[in-house]
Backbone as numpy.savetxt, mean C-alpha at the origin, in Angstrom:
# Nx Ny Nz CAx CAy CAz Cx Cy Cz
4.06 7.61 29.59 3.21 8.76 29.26 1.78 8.30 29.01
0.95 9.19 29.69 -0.52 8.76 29.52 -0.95 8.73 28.07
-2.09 8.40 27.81 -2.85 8.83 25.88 -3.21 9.92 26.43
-3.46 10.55 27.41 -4.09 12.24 27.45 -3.23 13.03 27.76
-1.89 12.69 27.74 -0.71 13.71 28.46 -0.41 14.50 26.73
-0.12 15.65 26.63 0.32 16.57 25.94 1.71 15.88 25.23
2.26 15.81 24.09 3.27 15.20 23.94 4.51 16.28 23.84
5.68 15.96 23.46 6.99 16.96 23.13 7.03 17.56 22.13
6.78 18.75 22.43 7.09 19.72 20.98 7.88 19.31 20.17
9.35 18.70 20.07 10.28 17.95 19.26 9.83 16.75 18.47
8.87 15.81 19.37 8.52 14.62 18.65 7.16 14.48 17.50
6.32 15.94 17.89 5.40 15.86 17.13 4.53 16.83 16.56
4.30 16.80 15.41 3.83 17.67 14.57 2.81 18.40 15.25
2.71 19.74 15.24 2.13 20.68 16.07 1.10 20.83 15.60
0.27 20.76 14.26 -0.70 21.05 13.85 -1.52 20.23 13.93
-1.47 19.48 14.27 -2.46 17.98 14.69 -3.71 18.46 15.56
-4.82 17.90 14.97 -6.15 18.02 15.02 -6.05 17.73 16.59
-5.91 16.69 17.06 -6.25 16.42 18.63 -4.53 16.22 19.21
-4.39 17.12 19.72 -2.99 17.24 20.99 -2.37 15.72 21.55
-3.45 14.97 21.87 -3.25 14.00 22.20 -2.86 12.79 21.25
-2.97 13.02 20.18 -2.57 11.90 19.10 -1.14 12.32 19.04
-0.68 10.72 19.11 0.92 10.85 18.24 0.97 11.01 17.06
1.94 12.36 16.85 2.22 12.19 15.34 3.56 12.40 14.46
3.99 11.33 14.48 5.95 11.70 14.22 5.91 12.19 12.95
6.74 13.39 12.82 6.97 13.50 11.49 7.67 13.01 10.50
8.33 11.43 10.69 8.58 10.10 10.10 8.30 9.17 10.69
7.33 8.38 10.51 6.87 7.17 11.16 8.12 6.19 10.61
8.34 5.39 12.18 9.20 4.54 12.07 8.77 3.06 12.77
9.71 2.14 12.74 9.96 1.63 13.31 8.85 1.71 14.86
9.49 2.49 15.53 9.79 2.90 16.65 8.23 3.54 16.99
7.83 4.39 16.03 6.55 4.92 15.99 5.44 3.52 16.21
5.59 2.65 15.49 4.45 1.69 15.72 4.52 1.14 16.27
5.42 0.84 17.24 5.24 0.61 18.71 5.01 1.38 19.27
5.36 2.70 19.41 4.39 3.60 20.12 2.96 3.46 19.96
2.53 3.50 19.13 1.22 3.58 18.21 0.81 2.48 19.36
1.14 1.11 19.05 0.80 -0.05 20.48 0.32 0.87 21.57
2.00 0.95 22.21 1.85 1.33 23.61 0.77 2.41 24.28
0.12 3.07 23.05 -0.57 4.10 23.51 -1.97 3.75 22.85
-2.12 2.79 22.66 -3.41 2.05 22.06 -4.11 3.48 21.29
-3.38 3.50 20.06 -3.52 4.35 19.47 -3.63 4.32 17.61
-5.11 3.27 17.02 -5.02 2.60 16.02 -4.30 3.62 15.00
-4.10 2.92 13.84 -3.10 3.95 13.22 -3.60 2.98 11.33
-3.35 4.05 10.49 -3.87 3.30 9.05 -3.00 2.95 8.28
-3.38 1.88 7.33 -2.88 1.35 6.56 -3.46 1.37 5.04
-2.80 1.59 4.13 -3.34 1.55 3.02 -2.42 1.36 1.64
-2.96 0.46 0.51 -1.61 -0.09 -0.38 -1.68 0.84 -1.11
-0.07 1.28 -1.76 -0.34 2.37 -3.25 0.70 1.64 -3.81
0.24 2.42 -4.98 1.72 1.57 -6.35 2.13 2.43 -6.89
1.83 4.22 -6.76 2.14 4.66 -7.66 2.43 6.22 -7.42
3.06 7.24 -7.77 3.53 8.60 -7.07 2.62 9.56 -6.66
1.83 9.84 -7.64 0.45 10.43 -7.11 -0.46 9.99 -5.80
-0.78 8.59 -5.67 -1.69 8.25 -5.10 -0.76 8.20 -3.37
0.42 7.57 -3.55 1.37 7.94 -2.79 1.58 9.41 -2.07
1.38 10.45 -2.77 1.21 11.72 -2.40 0.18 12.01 -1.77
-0.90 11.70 -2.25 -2.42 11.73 -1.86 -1.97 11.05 -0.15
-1.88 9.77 -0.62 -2.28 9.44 0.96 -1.38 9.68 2.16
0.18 9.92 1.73 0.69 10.74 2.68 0.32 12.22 3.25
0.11 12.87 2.31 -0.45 14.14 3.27 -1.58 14.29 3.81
-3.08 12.81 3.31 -4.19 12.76 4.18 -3.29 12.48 5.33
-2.69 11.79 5.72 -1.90 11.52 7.13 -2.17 10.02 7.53
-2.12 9.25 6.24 -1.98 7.54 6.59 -0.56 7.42 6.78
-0.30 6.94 8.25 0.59 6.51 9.07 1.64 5.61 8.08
0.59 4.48 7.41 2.08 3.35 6.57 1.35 2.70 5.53
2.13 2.96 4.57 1.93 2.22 3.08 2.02 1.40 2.73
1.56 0.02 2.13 1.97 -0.69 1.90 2.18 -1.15 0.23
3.42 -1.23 -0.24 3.23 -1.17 -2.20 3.23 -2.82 -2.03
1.81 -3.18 -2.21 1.28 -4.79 -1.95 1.42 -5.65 -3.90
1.85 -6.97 -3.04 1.70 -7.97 -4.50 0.69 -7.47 -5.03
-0.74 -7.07 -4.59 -2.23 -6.96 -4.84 -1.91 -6.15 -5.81
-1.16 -5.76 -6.14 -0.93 -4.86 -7.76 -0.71 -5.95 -8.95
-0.20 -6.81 -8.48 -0.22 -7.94 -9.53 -2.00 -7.98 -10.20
-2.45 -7.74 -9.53 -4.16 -8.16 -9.81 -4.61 -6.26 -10.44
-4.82 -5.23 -9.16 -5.12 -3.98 -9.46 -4.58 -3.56 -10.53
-3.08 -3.22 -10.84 -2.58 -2.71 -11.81 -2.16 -3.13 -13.11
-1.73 -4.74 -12.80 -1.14 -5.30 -13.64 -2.43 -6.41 -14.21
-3.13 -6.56 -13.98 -4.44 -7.21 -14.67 -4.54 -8.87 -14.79
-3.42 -8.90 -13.36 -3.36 -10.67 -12.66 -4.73 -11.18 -12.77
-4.61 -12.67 -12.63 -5.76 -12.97 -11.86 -5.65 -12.99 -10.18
-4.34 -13.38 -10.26 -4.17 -13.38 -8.59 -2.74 -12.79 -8.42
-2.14 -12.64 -7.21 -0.45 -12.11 -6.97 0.48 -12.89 -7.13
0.36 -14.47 -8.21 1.47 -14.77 -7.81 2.21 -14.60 -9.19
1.83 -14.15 -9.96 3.00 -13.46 -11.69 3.46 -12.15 -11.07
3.67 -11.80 -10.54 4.49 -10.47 -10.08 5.88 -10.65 -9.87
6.82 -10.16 -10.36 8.31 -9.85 -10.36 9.10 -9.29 -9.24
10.15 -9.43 -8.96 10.32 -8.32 -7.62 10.75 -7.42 -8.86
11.55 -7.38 -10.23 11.67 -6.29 -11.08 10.73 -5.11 -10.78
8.94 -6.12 -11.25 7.86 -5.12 -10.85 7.50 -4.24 -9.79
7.80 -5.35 -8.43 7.73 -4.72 -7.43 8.58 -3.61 -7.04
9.59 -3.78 -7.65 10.95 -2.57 -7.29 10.22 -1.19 -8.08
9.57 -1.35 -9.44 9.34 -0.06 -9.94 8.19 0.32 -9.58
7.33 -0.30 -8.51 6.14 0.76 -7.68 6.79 1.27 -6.37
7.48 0.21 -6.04 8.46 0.98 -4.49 8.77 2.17 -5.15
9.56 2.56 -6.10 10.68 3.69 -6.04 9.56 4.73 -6.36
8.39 4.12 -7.03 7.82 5.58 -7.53 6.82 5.96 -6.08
6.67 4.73 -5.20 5.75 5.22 -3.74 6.77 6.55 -2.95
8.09 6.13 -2.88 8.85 5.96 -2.14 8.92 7.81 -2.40
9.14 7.79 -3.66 9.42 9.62 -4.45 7.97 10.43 -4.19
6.55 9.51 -3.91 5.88 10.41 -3.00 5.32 10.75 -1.90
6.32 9.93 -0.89 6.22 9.93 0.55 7.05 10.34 1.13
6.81 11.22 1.89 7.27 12.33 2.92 7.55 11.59 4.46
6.34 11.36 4.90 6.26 11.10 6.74 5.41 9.45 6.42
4.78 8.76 6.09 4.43 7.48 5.61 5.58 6.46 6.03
5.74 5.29 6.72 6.20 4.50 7.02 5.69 3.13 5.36
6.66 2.65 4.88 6.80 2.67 3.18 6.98 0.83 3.47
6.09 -0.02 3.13 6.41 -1.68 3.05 6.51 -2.17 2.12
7.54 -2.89 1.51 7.57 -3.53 0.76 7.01 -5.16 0.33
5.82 -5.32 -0.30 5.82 -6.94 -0.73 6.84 -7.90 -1.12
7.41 -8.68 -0.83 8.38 -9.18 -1.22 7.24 -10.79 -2.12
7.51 -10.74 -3.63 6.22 -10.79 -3.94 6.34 -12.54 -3.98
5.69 -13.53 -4.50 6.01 -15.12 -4.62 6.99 -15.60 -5.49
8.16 -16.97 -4.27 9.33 -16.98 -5.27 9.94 -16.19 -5.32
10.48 -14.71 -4.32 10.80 -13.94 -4.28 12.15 -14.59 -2.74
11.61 -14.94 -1.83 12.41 -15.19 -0.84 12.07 -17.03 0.07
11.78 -17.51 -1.71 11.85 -19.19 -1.11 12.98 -19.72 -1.74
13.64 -19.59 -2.75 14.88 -20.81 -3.36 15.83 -20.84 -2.30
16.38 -19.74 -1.70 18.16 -19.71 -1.00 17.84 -18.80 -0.44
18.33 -19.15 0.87 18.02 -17.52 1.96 19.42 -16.50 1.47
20.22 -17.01 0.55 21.45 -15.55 -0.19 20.17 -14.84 -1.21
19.55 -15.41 -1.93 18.68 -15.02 -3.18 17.37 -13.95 -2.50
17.13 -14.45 -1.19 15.84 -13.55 -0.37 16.37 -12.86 -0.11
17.51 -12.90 0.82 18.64 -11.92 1.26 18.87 -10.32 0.54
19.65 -10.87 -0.82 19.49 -10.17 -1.94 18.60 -9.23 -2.00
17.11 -9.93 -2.71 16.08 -9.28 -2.93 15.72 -8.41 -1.72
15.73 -9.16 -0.61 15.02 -8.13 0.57 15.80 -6.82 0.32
16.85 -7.23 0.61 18.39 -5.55 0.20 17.86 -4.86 -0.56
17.16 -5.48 -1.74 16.64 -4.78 -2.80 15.69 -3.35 -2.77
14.84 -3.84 -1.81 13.47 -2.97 -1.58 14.01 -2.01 -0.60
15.28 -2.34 -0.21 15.58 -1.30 0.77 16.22 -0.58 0.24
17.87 -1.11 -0.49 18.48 -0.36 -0.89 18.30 0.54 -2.12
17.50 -0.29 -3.35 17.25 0.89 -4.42 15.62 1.11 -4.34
14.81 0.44 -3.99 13.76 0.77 -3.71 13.46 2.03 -3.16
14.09 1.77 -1.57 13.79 3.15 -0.66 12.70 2.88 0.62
12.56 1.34 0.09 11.16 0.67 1.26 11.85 1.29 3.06
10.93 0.92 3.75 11.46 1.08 5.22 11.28 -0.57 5.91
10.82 -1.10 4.70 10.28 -2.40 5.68 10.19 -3.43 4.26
10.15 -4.94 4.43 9.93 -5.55 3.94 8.62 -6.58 4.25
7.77 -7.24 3.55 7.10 -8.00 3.97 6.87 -8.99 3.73
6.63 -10.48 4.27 6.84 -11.76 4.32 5.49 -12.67 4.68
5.03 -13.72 3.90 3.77 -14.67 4.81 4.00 -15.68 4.70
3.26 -16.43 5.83 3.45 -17.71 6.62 4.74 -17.87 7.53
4.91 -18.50 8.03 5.90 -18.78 9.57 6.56 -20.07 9.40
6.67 -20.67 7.95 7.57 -21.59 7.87 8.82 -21.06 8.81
9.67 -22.74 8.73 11.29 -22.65 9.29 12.00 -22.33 8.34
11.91 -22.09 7.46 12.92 -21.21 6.58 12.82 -19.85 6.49
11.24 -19.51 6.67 10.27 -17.51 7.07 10.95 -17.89 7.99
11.01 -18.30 8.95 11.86 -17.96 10.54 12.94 -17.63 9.89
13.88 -18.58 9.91 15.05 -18.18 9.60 15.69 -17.31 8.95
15.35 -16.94 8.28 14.98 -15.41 6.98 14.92 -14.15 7.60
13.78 -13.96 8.48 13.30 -12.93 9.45 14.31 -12.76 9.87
15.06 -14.09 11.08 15.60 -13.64 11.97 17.11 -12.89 11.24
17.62 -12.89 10.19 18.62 -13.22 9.38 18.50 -11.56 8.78
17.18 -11.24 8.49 16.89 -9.82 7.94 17.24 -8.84 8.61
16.47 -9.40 10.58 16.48 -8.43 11.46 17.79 -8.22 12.19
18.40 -9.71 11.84 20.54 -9.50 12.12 20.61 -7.85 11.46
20.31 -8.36 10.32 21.36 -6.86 8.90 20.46 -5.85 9.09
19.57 -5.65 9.82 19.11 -4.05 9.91 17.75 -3.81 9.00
17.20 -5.04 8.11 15.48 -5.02 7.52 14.73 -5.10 8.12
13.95 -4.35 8.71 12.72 -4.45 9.36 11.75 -5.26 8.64
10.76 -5.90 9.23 10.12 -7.06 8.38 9.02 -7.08 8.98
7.55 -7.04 8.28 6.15 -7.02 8.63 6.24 -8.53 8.12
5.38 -9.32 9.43 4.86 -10.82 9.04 3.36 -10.66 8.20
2.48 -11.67 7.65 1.47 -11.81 7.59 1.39 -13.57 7.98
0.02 -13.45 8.25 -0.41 -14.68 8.96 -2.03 -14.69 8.49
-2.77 -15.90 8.42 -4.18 -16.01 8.03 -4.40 -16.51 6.53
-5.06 -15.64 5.58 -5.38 -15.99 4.33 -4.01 -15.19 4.13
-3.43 -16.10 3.23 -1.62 -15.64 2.92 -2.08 -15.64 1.58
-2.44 -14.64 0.38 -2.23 -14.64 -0.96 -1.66 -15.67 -1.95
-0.10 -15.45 -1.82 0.78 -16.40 -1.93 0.26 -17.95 -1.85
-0.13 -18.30 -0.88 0.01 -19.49 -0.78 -2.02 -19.88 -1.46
-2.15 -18.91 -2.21 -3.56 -19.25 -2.85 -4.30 -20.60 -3.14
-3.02 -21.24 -3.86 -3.55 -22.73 -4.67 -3.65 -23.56 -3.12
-2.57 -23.53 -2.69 -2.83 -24.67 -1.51 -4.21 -24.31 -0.27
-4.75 -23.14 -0.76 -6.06 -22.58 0.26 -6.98 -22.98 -0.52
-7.01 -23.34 -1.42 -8.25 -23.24 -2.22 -9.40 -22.08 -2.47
-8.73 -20.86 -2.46 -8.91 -19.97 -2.42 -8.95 -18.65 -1.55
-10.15 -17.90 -1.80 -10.32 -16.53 -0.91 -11.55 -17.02 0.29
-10.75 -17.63 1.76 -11.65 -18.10 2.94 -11.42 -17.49 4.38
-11.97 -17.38 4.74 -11.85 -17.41 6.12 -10.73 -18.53 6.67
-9.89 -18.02 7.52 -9.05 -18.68 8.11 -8.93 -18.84 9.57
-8.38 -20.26 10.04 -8.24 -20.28 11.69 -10.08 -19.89 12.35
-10.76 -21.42 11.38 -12.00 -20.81 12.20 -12.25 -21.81 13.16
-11.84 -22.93 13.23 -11.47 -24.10 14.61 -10.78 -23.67 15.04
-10.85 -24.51 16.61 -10.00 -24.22 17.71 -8.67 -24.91 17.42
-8.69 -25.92 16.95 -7.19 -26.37 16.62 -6.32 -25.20 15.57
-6.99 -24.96 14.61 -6.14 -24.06 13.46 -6.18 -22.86 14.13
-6.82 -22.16 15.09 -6.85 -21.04 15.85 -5.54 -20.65 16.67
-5.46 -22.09 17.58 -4.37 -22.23 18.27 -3.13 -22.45 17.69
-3.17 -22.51 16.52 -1.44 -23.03 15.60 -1.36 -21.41 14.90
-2.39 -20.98 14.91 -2.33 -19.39 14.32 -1.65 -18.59 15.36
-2.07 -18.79 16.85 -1.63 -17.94 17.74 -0.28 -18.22 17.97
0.49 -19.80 17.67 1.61 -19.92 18.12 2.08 -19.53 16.98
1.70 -19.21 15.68 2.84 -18.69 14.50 3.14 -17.63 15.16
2.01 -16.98 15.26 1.82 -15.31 15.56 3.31 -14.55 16.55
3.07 -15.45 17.38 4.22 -15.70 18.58 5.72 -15.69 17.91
5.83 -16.86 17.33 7.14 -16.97 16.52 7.70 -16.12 15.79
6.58 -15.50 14.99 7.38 -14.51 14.23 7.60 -13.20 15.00
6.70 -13.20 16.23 6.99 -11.59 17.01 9.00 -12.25 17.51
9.10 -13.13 17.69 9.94 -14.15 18.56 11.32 -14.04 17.34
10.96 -14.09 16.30 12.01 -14.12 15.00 12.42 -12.68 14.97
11.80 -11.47 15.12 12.26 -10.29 14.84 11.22 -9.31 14.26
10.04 -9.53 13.81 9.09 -9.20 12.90 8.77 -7.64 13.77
8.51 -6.55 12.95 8.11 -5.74 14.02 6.68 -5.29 13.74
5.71 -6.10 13.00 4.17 -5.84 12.73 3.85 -7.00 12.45
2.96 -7.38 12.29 1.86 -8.49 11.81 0.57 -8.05 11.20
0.25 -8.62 10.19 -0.56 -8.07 9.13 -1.51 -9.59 9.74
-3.00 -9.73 10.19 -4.14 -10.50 10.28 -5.01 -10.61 9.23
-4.93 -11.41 8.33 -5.86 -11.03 7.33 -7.36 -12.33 7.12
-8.10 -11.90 7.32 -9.09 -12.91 7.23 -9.38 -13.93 8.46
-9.15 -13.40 9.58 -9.37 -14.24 10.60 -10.39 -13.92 11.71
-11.02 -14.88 12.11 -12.13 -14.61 13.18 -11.70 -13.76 14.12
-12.73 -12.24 14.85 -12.37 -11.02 15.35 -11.79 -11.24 16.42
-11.99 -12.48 17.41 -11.57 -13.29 18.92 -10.20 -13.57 18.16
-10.24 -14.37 17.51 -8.45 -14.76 16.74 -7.60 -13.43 17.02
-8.12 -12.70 16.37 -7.56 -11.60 16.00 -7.13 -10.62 17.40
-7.93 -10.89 18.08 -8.06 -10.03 19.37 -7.01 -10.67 20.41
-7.55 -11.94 20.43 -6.52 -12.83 21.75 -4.99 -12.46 20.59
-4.36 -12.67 19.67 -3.26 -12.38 19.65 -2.45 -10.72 19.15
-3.49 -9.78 19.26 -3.22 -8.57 19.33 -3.10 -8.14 21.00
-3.66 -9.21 21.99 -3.31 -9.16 23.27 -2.19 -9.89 23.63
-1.63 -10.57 23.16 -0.38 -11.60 23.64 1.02 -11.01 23.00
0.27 -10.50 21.50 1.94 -9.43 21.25 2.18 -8.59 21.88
3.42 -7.90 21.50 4.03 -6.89 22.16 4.27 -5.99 20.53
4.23 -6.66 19.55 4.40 -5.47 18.10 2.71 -5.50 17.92
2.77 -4.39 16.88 1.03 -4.37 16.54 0.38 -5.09 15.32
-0.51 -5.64 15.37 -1.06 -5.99 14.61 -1.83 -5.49 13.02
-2.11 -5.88 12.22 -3.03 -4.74 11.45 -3.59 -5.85 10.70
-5.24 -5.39 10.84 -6.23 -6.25 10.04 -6.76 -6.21 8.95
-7.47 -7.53 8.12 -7.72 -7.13 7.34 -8.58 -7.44 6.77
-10.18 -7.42 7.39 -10.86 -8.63 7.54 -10.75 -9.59 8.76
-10.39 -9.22 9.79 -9.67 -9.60 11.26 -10.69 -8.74 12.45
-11.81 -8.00 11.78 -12.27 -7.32 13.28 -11.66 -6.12 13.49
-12.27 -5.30 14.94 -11.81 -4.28 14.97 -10.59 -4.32 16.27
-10.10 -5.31 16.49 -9.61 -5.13 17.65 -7.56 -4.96 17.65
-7.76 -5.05 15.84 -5.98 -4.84 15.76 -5.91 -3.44 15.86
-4.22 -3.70 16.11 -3.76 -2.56 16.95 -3.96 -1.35 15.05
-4.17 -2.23 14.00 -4.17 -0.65 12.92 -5.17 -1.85 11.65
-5.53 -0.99 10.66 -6.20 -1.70 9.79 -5.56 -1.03 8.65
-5.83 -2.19 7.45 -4.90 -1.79 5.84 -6.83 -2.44 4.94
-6.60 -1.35 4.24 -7.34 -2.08 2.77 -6.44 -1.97 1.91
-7.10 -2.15 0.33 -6.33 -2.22 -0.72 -7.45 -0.63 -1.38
-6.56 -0.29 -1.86 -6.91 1.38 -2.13 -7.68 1.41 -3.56
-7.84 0.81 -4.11 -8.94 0.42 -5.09 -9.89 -0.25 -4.98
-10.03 -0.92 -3.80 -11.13 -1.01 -3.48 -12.07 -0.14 -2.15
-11.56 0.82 -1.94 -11.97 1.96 -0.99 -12.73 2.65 -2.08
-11.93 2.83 -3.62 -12.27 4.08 -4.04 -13.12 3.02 -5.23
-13.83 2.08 -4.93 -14.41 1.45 -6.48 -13.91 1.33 -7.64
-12.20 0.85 -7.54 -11.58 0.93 -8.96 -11.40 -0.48 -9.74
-11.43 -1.40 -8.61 -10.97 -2.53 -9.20 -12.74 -3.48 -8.55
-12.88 -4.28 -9.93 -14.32 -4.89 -9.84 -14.22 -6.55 -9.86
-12.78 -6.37 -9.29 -12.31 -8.24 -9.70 -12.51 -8.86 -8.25
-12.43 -8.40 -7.39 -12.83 -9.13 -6.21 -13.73 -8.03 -4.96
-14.66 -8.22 -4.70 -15.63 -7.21 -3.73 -15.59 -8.11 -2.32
-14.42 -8.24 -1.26 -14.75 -8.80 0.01 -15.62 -7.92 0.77
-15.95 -8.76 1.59 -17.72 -8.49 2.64 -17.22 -7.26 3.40
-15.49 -7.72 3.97 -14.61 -6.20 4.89 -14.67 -5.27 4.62
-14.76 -4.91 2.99 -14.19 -3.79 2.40 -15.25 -3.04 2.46
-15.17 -1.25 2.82 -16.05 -0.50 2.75 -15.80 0.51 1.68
-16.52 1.19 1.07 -16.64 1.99 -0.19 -16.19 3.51 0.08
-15.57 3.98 0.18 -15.28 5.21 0.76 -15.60 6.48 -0.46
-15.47 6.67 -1.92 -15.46 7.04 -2.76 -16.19 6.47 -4.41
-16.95 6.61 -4.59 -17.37 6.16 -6.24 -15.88 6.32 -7.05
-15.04 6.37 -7.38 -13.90 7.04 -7.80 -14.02 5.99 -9.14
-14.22 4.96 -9.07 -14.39 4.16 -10.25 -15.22 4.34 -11.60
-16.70 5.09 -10.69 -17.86 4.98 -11.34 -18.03 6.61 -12.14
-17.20 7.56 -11.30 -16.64 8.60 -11.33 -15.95 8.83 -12.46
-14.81 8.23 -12.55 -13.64 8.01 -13.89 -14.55 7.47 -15.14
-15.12 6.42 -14.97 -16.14 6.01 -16.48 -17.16 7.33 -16.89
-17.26 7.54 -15.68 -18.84 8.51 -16.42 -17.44 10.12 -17.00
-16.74 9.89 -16.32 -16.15 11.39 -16.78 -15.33 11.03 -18.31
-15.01 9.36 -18.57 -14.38 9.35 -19.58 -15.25 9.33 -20.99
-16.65 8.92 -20.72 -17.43 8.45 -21.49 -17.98 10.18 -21.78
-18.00 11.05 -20.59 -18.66 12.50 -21.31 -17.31 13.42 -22.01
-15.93 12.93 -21.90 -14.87 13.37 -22.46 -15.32 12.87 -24.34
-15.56 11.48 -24.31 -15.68 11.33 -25.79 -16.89 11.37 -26.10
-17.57 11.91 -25.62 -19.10 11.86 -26.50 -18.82 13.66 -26.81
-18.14 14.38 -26.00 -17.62 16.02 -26.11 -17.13 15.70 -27.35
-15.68 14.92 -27.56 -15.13 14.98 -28.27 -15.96 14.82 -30.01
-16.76 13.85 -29.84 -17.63 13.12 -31.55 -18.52 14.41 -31.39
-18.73 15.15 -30.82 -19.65 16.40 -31.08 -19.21 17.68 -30.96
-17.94 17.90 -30.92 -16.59 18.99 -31.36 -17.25 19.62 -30.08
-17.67 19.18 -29.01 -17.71 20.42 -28.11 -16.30 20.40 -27.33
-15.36 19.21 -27.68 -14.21 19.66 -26.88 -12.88 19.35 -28.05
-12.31 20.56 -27.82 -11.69 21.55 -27.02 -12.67 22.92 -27.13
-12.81 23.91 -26.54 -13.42 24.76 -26.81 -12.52 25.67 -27.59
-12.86 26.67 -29.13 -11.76 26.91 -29.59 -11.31 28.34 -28.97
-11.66 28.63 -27.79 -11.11 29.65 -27.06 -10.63 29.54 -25.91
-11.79 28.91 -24.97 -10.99 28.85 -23.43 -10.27 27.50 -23.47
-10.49 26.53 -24.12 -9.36 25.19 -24.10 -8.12 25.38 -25.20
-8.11 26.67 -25.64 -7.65 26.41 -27.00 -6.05 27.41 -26.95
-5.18 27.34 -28.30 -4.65 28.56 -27.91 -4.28 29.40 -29.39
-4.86 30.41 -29.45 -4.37 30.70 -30.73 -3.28 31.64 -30.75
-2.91 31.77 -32.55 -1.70 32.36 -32.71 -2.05 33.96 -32.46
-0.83 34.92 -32.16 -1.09 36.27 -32.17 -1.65 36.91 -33.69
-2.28 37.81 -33.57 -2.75 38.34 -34.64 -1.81 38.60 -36.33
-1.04 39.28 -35.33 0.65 39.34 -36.63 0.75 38.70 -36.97
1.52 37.21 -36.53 1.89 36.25 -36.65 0.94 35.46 -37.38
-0.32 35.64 -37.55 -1.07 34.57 -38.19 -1.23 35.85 -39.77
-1.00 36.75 -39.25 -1.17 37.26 -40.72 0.14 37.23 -41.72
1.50 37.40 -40.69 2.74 37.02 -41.07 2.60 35.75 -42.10
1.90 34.13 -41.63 2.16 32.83 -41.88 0.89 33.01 -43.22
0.19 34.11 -43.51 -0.80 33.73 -44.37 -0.53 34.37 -45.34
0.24 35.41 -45.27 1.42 35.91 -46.03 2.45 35.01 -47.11
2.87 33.91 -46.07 3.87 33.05 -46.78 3.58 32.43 -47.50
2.36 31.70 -46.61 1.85 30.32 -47.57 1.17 31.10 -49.18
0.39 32.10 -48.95 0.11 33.06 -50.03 1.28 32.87 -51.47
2.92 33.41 -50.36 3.28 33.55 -51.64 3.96 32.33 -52.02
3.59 30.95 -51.39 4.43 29.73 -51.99 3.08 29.20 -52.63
2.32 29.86 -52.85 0.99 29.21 -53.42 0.35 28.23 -52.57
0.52 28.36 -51.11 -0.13 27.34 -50.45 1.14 25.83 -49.81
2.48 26.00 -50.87 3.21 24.78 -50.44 4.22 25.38 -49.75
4.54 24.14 -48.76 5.38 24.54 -47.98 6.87 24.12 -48.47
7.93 24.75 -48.12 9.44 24.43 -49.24 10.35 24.73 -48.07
């Protein structure tokens, strides 16, 4: 089917702004390879929590991701690697309760799926089975990440790779860099890239890699890519959703674009909540307020009257 052919009334939501966009009314699997095949970028964005989850499913972001990066946003990390899968399980379930049509990923967070591939095993089950995830997610392309993948995608877990600046593996990066910017580390990037499409993986997350990197192996896969800090040439792009909306002031990358004051927004609205408050303009004692019925307050002034004021 062409990108300009009309699609099937059955497969896609009828109210869609342009006819020609796919739009399943559960993104799957299956959908983001379509999304590929019809070179048809598609968004990404992390939530942790039911509201915001709500929010961005009915803007119509394609797939969620409930990222370690909450270790840092929510939980007041310095970086993702103190995160729990405990933790991680209780932002899945609450993403999970506000997504409708959203394709739902799980972080599988550090130390989570390195001791024993029974113990990753486990955990991966985890995000699926009480979580509610649709997907799990995994970084770097070690032979044990191979083996894992391929082992996930046996039992029916769908599994997003990441490749590039891997979080996780922070201490041994020496931090937040650009990755795969030689031709040698370029070329060992493209053959991970490979392997894990090769293991079972059905996305790849690019994060921090030169836009040619990014491009030559969004041309050599056959699953899609999504960048992140990678250029414009992956097949979908993810930020971290506090930093779209100015919430979190702990790390500002060069990628990230500002979509909302929402940060600067919340201070100024909390700071005119209590300066209302030290100058009794809030609650208002009528329209914020609620008083008793007329009777009733003459009923209670009645009582206290005749207990002399005490209550018995």
């Amino acid at each position: 089917m062409s990108i300009h052919q009309t699609p099937e009334r059955d497969t896609f939501i009828q109210e869609a702004k342009d006819p020609t966009l796919y739009m399943p009314k559960k993104v799957t699997v299956k959908s983001l390879k379509q999304f590929k095949n019809r070179q048809q970028p598609f968004a990404m964005l992390t939530a942790y929590d039911y509201s915001t989850a709500k929010l961005l499913d009915d803007a119509g972001i394609e797939t969620l991701l409930v990222g370690d990066s909450l270790a840092m946003t929510v939980l007041g990390h310095p970086n993702t690697l103190s995160v729990t899968v405990d933790e991680m399980l209780h932002h899945v379930k609450a993403v999970r309760r506000g997504t409708q049509r959203a394709f739902v990923i799980a972080d599988m967070p550090f130390m989570s799926y390195h001791i024993s591939k029974e113990e990753s095993l486990r955990n991966a089950g985890r995000f699926i089975q009480e979580g509610g995830a649709d997907a799990v997610k995994l970084e770097g392309a070690t032979t044990e990440t191979l083996e894992l993948i391929e082992r996930l995608s046996e039992i029916g877990i769908p599994v997003v790779g990441h490749l590039g600046l891997t979080p996780q593996a922070l201490l041994n990066l020496g931090g937040y860099s650009m990755q795969a910017k030689t031709a040698h580390t370029a070329y060992k990037l493209i053959q991970e890239a490979q392997t894990l499409e090769n293991a079972g993986c059905v996305a790849l997350v690019l994060e921090m890699v030169p836009n040619e990197v990014a491009k030559i192996i969004t041309e050599r896969l056959d699953i899609p890519t999504v960048g992140i800090g990678a250029g414009p040439a992956c097949d979908a792009q993810v930020l971290v959703i506090d930093d779209i909306l100015g919430r979190y002031g702990g790390v500002n990358p060069s990628f990230v674009r500002r979509y909302a004051p929402v940060g600067e927004l919340t201070q100024k609205a909390a700071t005119q909540f209590r300066q209302d408050v030290i100058e009794h303009h809030f609650p208002h004692p009528e329209a914020e307020s609620t008083p008793m019925e007329e009777g009733e307050l003459f009923a209670l002034q009645q009582m206290l009257d005749l207990h002399h004021g005490r209550l018995t």
